[in-house]
C-alpha positions, -999 to 999 in steps of 0.1 A, spaced: 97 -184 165 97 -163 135 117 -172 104 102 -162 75 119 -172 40 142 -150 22 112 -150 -8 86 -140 17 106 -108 28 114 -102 -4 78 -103 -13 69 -82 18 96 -56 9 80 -51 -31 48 -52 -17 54 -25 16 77 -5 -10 49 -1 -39 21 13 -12 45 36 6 58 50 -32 17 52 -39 14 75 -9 43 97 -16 28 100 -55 -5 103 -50 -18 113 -17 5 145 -14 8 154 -52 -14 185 -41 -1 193 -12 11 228 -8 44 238 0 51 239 31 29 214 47 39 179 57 23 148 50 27 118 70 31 83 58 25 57 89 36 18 90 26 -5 120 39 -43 115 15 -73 137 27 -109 142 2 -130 145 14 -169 159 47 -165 145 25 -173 110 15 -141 98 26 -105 91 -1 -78 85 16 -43 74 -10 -11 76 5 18 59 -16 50 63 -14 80 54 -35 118 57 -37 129 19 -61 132 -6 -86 100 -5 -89 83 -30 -124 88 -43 -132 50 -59 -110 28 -43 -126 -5 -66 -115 17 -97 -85 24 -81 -79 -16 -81 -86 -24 -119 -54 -28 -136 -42 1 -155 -61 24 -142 -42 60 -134 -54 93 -128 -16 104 -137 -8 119 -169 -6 90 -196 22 70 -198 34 86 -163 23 58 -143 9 20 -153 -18 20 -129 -4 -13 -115 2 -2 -76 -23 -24 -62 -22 -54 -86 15 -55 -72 1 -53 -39 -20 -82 -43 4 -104 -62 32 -101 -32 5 -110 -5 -22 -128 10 -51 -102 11 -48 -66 6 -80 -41 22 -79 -6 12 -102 18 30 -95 57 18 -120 88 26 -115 118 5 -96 146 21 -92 125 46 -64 97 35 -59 59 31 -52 29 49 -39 0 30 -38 -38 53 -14 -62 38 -15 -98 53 12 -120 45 10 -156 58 44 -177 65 53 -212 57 69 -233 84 
């Protein structure tokens, strides 16, 4: 059965925690008062080995998702935000995929694989 370490939660929990704060920040700083935006998390098992966590959500896009990636990048006012949300990411997981359409929103895969 499942019985992941208390390292690899806590891991999953920085990880899960950095994307969802990314999608309240950035995908609804525009959006107008009034509106809702929606922040979606599905969680797979796979074997009792692996976790995969897809958080989505229906904001902006992002429009270059590989500059997005590079370390320090921000489209935040300077010294608002490090421009470290995905490197954290990728450093709590296995292998991170982000697919984001402008206007339309983003989809971030996390895969997280557990030691017996």
């Amino acid at each position: 059965g499942l019985n992941p370490t208390v390292e690899e939660l806590a891991d999953l929990r920085c990880a899960v925690s950095e994307a969802v704060t990314n999608c309240i920040v950035h995908a609804y700083r525009d959006l107008p008062e009034g509106q809702i935006g929606y922040i979606y998390i599905s969680v797979r098992l796979y074997d009792a080995r692996e976790i995969s966590v897809e958080i989505s959500d229906n904001g902006c896009g992002i429009p270059d998702v590989e500059r997005a990636r590079t370390p320090f990048y921000t489209t935040g006012p300077e010294g608002e935000r490090c421009g470290m949300g995905f490197l954290v990411m990728e450093s709590f997981t296995d292998s991170l995929t982000v697919k984001s359409r402008v206007g339309k929103g983003t989809t971030v895969l996390m895969r997280k694989i557990l030691h017996p």
